[in-house]
C-alpha positions in Angstrom: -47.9 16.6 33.5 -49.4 19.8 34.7 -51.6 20.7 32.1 -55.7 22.3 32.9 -58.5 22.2 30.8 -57.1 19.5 28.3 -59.1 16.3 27.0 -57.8 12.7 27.9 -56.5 11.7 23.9 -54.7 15.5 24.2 -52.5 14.2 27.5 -52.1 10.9 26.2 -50.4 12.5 23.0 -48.5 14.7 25.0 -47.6 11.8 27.6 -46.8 10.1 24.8 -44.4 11.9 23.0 -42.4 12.7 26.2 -41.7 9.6 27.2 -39.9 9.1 23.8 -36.9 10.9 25.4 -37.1 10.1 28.9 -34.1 8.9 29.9 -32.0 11.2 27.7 -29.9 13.9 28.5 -32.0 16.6 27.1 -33.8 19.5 27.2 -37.4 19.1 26.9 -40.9 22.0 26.9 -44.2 20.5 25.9 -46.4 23.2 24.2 -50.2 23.1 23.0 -51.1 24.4 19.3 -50.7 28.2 20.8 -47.4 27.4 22.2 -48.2 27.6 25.5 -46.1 25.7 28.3 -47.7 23.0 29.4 -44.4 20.8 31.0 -40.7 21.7 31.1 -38.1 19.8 32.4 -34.9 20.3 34.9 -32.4 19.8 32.2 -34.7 22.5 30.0 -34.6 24.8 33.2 -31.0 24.6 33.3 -30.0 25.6 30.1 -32.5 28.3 29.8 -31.9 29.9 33.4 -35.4 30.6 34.9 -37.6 27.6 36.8 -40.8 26.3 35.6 -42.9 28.5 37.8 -42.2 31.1 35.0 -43.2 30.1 31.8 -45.7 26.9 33.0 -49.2 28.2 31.2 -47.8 30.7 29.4 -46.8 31.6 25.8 -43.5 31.0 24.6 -43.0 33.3 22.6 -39.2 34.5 22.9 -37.4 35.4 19.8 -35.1 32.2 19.3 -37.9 30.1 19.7 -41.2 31.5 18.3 -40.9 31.8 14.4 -39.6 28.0 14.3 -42.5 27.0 16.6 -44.9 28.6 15.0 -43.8 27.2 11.5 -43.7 23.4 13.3 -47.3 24.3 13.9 -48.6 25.4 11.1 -46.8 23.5 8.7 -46.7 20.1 10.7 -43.3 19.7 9.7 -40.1 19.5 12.1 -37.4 22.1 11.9 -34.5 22.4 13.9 -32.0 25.3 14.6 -28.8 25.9 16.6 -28.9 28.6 19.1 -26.3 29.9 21.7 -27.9 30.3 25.3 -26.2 31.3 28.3 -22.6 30.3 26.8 -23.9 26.5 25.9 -24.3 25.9 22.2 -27.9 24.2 22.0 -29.3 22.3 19.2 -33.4 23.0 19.3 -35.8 21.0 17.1 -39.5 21.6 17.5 -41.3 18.6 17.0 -45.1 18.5 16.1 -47.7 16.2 18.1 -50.6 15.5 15.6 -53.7 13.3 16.3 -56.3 12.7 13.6 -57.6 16.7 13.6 -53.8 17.7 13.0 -51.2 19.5 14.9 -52.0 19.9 18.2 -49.2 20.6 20.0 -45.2 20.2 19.8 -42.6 19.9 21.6 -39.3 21.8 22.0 -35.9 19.3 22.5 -32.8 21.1 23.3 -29.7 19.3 23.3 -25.9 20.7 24.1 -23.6 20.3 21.3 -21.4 22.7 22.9 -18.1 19.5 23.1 -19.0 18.0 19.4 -18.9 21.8 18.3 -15.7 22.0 19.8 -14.4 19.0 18.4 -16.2 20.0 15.1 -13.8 23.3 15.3 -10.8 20.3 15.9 -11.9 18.5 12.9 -11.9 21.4 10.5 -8.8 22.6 11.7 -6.9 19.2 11.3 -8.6 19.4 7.8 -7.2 22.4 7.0 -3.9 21.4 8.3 -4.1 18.5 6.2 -4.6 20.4 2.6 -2.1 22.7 3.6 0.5 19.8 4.0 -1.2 17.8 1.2 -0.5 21.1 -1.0 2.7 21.2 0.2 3.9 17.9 -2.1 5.4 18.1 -4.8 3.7 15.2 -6.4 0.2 15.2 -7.0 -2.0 13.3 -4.7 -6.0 12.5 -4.5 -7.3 10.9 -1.7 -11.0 9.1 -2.0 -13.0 6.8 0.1 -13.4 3.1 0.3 -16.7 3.5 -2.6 -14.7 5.5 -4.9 -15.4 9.2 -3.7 -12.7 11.6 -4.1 -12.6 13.3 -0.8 -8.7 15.1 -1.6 -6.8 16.7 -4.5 -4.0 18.9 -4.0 -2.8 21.7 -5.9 0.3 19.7 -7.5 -2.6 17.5 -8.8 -5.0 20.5 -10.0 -1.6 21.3 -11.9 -0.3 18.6 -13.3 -4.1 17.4 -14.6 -5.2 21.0 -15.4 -8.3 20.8 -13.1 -9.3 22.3 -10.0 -10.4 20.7 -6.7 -14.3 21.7 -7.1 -14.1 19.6 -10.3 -13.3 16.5 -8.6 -14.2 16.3 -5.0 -17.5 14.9 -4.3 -17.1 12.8 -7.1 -17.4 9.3 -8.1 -14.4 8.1 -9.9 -16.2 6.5 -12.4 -18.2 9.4 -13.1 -15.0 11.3 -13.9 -13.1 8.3 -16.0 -16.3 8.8 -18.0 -15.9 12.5 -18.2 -12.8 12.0 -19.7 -10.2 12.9 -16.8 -8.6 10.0 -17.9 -8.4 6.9 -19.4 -8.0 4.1 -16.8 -8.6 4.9 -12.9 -5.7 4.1 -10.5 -8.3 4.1 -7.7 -10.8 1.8 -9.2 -7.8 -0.8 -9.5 -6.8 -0.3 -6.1 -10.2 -1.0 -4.9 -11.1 -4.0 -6.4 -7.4 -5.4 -5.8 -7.0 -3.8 -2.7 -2.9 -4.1 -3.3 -0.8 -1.2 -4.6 -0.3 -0.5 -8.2 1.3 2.2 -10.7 0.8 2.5 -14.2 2.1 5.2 -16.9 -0.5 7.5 -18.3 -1.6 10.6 -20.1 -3.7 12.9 -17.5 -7.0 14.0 -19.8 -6.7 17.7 -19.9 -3.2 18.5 -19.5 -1.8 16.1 -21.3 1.3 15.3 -19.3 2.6 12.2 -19.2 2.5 11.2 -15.2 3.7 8.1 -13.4 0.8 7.0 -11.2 0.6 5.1 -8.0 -2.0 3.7 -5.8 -2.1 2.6 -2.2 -4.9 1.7 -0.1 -5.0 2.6 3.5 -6.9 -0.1 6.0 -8.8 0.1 9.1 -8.0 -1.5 12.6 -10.2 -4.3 11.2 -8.6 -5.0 8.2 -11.6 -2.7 6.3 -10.3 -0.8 2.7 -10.7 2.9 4.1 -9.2 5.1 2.0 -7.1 5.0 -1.5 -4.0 7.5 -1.9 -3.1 8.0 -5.5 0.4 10.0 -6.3 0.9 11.3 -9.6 4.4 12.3 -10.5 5.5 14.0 -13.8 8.0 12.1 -16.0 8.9 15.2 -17.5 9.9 17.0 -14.4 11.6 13.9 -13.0 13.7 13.9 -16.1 14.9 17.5 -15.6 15.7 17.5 -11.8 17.7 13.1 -12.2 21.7 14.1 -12.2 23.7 12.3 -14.7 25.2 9.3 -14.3 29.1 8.4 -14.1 29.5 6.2 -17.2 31.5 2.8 -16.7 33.3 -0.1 -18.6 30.8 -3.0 -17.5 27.1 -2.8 -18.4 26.4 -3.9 -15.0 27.8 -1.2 -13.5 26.3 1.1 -15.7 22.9 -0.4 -14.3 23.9 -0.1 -10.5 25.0 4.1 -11.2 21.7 4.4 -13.4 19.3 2.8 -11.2 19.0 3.9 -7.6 16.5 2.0 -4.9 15.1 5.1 -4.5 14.1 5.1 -7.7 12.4 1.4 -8.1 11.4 0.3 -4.4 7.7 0.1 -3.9 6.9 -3.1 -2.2 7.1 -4.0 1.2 9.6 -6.6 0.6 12.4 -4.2 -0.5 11.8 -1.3 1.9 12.6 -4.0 5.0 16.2 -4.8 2.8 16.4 -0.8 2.0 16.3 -0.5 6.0 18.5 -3.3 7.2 20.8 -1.8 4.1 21.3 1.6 5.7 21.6 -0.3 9.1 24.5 -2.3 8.4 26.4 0.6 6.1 26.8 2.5 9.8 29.5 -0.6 10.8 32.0 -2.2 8.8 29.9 -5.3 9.5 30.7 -7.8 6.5 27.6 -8.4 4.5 26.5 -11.6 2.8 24.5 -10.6 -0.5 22.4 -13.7 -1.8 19.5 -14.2 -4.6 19.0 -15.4 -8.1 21.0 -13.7 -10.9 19.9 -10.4 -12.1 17.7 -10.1 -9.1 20.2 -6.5 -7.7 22.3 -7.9 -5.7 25.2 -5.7 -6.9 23.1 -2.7 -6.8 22.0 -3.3 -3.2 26.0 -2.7 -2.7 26.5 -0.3 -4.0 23.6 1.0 -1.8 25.3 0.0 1.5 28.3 1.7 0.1 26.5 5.2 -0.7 24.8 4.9 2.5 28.1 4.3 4.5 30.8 6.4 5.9 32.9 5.4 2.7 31.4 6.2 0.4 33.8 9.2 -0.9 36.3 6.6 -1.4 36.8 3.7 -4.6 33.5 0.8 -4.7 35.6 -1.9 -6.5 33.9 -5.2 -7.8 35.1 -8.3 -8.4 33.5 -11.4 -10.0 35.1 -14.7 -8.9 34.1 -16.7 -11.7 34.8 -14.6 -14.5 38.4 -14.2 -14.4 40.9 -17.6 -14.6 42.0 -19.3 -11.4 45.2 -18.5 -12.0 44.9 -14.7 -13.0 42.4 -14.0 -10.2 45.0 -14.0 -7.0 47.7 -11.8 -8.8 44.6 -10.1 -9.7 43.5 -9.3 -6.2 45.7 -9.6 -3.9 48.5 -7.8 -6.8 52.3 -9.1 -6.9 56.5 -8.2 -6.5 58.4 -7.5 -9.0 60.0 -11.1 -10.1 57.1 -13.2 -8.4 56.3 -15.1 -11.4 56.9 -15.7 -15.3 55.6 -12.6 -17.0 55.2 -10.3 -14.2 56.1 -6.6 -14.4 59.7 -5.7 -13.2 58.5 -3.3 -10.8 55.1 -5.4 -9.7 51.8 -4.4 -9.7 49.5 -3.1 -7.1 46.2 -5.4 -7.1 42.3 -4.4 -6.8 42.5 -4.5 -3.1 45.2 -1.8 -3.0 42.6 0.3 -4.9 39.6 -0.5 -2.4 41.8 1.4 0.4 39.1 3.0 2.6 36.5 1.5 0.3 34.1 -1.0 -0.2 34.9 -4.4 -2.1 32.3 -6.9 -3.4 33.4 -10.6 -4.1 30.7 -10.9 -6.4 29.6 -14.5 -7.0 31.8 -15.3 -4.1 30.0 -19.3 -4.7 32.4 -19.8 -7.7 35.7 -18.6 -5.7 38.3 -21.4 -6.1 38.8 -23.4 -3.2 42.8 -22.4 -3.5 41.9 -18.8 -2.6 38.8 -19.9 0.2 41.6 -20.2 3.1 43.1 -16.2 1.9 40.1 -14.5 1.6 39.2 -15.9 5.0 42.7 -14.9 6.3 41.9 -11.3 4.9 38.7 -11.0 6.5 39.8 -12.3 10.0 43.2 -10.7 10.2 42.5 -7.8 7.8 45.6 -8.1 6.1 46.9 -9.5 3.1 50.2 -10.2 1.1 51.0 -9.7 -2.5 52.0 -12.7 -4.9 55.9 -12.5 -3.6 55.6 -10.8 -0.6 56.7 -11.1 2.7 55.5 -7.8 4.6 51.8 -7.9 4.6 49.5 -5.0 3.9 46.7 -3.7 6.1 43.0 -3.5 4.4 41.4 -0.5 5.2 38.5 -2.1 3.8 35.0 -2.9 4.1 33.7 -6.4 2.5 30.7 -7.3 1.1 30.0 -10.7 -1.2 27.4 -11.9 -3.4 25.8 -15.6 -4.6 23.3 -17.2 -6.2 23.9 -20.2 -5.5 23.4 -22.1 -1.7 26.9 -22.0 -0.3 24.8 -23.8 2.7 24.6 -27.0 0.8 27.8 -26.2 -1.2 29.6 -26.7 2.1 27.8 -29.9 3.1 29.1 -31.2 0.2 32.6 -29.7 0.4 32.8 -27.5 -2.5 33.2 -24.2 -0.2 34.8 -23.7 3.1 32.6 -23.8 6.1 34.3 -21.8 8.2 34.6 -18.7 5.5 31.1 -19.5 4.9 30.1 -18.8 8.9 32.4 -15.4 8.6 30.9 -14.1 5.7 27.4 -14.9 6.9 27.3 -12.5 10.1 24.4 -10.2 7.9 22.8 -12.3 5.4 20.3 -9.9 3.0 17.8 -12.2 0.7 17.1 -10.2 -2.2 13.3 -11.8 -3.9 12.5 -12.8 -7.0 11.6 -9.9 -9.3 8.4 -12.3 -9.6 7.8 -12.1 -6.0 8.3 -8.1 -5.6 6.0 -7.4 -8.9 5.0 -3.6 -7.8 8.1 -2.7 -8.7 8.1 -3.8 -12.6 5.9 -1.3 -13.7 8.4 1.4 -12.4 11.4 -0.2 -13.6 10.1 -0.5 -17.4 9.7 3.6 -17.6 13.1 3.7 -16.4 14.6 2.0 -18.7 12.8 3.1 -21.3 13.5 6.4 -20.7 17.4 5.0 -20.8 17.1 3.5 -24.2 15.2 6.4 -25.6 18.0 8.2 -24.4 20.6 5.8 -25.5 19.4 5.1 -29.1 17.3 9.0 -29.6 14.3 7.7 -29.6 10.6 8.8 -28.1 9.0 5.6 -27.8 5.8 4.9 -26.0 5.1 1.8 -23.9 1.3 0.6 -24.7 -0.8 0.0 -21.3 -1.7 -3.5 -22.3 1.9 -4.4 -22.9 2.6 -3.2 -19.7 0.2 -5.4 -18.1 1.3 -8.6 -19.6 4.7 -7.6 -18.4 3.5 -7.4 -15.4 1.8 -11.3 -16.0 5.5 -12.6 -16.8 7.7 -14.5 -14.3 10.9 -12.6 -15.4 13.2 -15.8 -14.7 16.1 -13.6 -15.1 14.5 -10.8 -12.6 15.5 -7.2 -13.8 18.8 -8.2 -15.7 15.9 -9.7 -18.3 13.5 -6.6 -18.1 16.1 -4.7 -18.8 17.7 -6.4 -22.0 13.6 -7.1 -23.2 13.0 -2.9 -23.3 15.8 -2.3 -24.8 14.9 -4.9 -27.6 11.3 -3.5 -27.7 12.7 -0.1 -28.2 15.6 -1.2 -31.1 13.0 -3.2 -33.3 9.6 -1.8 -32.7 8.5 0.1 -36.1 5.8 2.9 -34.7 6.6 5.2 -31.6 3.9 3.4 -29.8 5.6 -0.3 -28.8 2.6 -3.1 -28.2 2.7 -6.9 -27.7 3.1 -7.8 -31.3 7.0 -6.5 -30.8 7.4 -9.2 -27.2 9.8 -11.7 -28.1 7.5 -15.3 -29.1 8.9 -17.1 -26.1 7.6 -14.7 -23.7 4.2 -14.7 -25.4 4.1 -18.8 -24.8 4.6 -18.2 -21.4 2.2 -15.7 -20.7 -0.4 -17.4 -22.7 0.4 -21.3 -20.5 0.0 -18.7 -16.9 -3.1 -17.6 -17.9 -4.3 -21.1 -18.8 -3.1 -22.5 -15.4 -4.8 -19.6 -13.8 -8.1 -19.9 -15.6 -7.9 -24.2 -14.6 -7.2 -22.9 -10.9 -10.0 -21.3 -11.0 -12.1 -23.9 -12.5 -10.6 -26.5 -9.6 -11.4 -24.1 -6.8 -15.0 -23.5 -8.2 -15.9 -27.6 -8.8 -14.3 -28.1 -5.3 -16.8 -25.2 -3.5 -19.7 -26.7 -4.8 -18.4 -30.5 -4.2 -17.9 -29.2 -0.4 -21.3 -27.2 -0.3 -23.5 -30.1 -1.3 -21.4 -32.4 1.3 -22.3 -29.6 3.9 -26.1 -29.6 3.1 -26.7 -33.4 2.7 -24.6 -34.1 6.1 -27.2 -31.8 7.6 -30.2 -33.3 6.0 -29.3 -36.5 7.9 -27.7 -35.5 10.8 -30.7 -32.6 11.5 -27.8 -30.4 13.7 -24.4 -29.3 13.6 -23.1 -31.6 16.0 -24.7 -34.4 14.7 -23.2 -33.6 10.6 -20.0 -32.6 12.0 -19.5 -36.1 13.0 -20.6 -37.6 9.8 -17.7 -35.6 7.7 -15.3 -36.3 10.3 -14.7 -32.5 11.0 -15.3 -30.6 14.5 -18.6 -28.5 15.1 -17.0 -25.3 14.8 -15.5 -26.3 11.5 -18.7 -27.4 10.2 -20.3 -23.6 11.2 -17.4 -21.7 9.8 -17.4 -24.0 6.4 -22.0 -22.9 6.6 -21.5 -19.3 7.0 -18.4 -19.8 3.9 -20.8 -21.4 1.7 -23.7 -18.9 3.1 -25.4 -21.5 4.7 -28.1 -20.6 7.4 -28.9 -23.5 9.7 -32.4 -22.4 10.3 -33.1 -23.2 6.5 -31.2 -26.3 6.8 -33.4 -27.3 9.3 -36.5 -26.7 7.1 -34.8 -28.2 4.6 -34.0 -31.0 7.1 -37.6 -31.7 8.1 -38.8 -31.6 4.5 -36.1 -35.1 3.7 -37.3 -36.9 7.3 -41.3 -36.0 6.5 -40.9 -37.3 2.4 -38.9 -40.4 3.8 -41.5 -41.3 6.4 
């Protein structure tokens, strides 16, 4: 330090408070109370273009750095500023050295920011790239933090909700629930789930009626980092939905009304969605398999929309609902003269209709044994003959079939053909339970209310709590069951606004025995913690280490100091807690 005139306790401040940043990659200029240079150093030099020679013992007193200096010393307080020297973006604070008679000195720390300003400039670009896309949605979306912050709206949002962005972001979302924005928070369930969700509800100021979902975004370990909430108004989506062909069979009438598009939210049935459109690009046939009323005939019709065929006939079948010996004249069609009864001139059958088509055998388990060996003959040879015939027909056709039941074990004990069961099983698409793919109930009960309201002109109102004991059900007959339970809710309820009283009593019993089992599971796993944490603490009161109680549970160590930190366990304590049993026993 080449400072004159100066006591020893003056240099030992000064020494002091340089060697705080030694080391570091910045700027530093040690001034006394009347800011004059006492030290500066290389890295100083080179940002501010002149050598020490020039400034050591004198005033510094240049415009960027003067009134902040002087402020530092009188006022004892830090300040810091940003200046631009020489082309490098600097970041100065002046720092005051005090000793028990008060400032006597400070010093000046320059640091180049000049790469995070540029990556600064990055950021807020990206950001404003991001609001511009964000605004760009249709549906409204909000964006907050892991705590609850909202950090995005859009301007679909600040429509829909009648609110502007300065009104939430910044925010807690609990601040605005209790503002009255609205009534239950999409975000708040997301973060204390931390699993996707949607709900129907009334936005506060607007009054819309908006179907709301929530997603939570993770980090690379696993962390909740951000919630995404999409709003999308009903009302709109009811204007912009094209009408729907109407058909004979009600199940039909489902498949045309309801597309995946529509209903898909969990994982589950995106991954079927995908192999779906993979296998409409070939003429692949497809084996269709879950429990009834889980889609299976709507999943179909989606490989049929999604294919090259799909401007020509989708014709169904179902193999157990039509007599044995109706069904081949049925399919396959007849001659004229084939059999007692038949038509003088014949009859064409359903796969004459399917030309260039799609055809489902659906529930292809309960196809007769008799007709097993032809439909295999059609699918290898892609040909058929008619009830009579001798020339046989080519099928321009592309086959799909669909079970509930395990044709694996219904072929071990011979009730269907193994090798039509090994050709129809090339693709084999598992459609869940609705029970097991429950993100996508909440969805499918405002569509088909919306389709009863429609269908009997009504405008009823599904209450919130209903919906979440809906959402507690099992659904044992998947949507076919939702379906037929909204429509009954929406026939019998008495008041626009349909609530639990109106749930069929069977349903009620079932809900009420789930929520019993869950409340005992809980009540097991609690007793069974605190069983295992007391084992954990008296093994270590006798063993006195790890090792040693390890071996008295039968467990490994590192079982034993995974099950401590569980049960928030520290050994250090356990060791207190050790010495405290071996010293009382002694």
């Amino acid at each position: 330090m080449r400072v004159k005139n100066k006591s020893p306790l003056f240099l030992q401040k000064i020494n002091q408070s340089v060697l705080r940043f030694l080391g570091l990659n910045f700027g530093i200029i040690a001034v006394d109370k009347d800011c004059l240079v006492l030290d500066i150093n290389k890295i100083a030099e080179e940002y501010l273009g002149f050598q020490s020679e020039a400034v050591i013992y004198k005033k510094l007193d240049s415009n960027f750095f003067y009134p902040c200096l002087k402020k530092t010393m009188t006022t004892g307080e830090m300040s810091v500023k940003k200046e631009v020297i020489n082309g490098n973006i600097l970041k100065v604070t002046f720092l005051p050295i005090n000793d028990e008679t008060g400032v006597i000195g400070a010093l000046v720390i320059l640091e180049n920011i000049s790469e995070w300003e540029k990556k600064l400039e990055m950021i807020e670009l990206l950001d404003k790239q991001l609001d511009k896309l964000l605004d760009s949605i249709y549906d409204g979306i909000v964006i907050s933090d892991a705590r609850g912050y909202i950090l995005k709206v859009n301007k679909a949002y600040e429509f829909l909700a009648g609110i502007t962005k300065e009104e939430f972001v910044g925010k807690h979302i609990d601040t605005l629930t209790n503002e009255g924005y609205f009534k239950k928070s999409m975000t708040a369930r997301v973060i204390a789930t931390k699993k996707s969700d949607s709900m129907m509800q009334e936005l506060g100021k607007s009054g819309r009626i908006a179907l709301i979902s929530g997603m939570p975004v993770f980090n690379d370990k696993n962390e909740l980092w951000r919630v995404i909430v999409t709003v999308r108004d009903m009302s709109e989506l009811e204007k912009i939905k094209a009408k729907l062909e109407n058909v004979k069979s009600e199940n039909i009438s489902l498949r045309k009304e309801l597309s995946f598009d529509q209903v898909t939210y969990s994982e589950k049935m995106n991954k079927i969605l995908n192999l779906g459109k993979t296998v409409a690009k070939t003429d692949i046939t497809v084996l269709i398999t879950g429990e009834s009323g889980v889609g299976k005939d709507v999943l179909a019709r989606y490989i049929h929309e999604q294919s090259s065929r799909k401007e020509y006939p989708f014709i169904s079948i179902n193999c157990g609902a039509i007599p044995e010996n109706l069904l081949e004249s049925e399919l396959f069609g007849y001659e004229k003269g084939a059999f007692t009864g038949a038509e003088a001139k014949g009859k064409k059958g359903l796969l004459d209709m399917a030309q260039k088509g799609t055809f489902v055998f659906d529930e292809v388990g309960d196809l007769p044994l008799s007709l097993q060996g032809k439909l295999l003959g059609l699918l290898q040879d892609k040909e058929f003959y008619r009830v009579g015939g001798t020339e046989p027909i080519h099928a321009d056709i592309r086959f799909i079939a669909c079970t509930n039941k395990d044709l694996d074990a219904m072929v071990e004990q011979g009730l269907f053909r193994a090798d039509l069961f090994y050709r129809l099983n090339i693709v084999n698409i598992n459609i869940p339970p609705l029970r097991e793919r429950k993100e996508e109930i909440t969805p499918l009960i405002w569509i088909f209310l919306k389709k009863f309201n429609k269908k009997y002109n009504k405008n009823k109102r599904i209450d919130q709590s209903l919906i979440d004991l809906l959402n507690k059900y099992d659904w044992p007959g998947n949507i076919r069951e939702l379906q037929n339970v909204i429509e009954r809710l929406v026939v019998i309820s008495t008041s626009d606004l349909i609530t639990e009283e109106f749930l069929p009593s069977y349903m009620m019993d079932l809900i009420k025995d789930a929520k019993k089992e869950e409340n005992c599971q809980a009540g097991l796993e609690e007793i069974l913690n605190k069983v295992e944490k007391e084992m954990l603490i008296k093994a270590y009161r006798q063993g006195g280490n790890t090792r040693t109680a390890a071996k008295i549970l039968g467990i490994s160590q590192s079982s034993m100091v995974k099950k401590m930190k569980k049960h928030n366990l520290d050994y250090k304590d356990m060791k207190v807690l050790s010495k405290v049993q071996k010293n009382s026993c002694s």
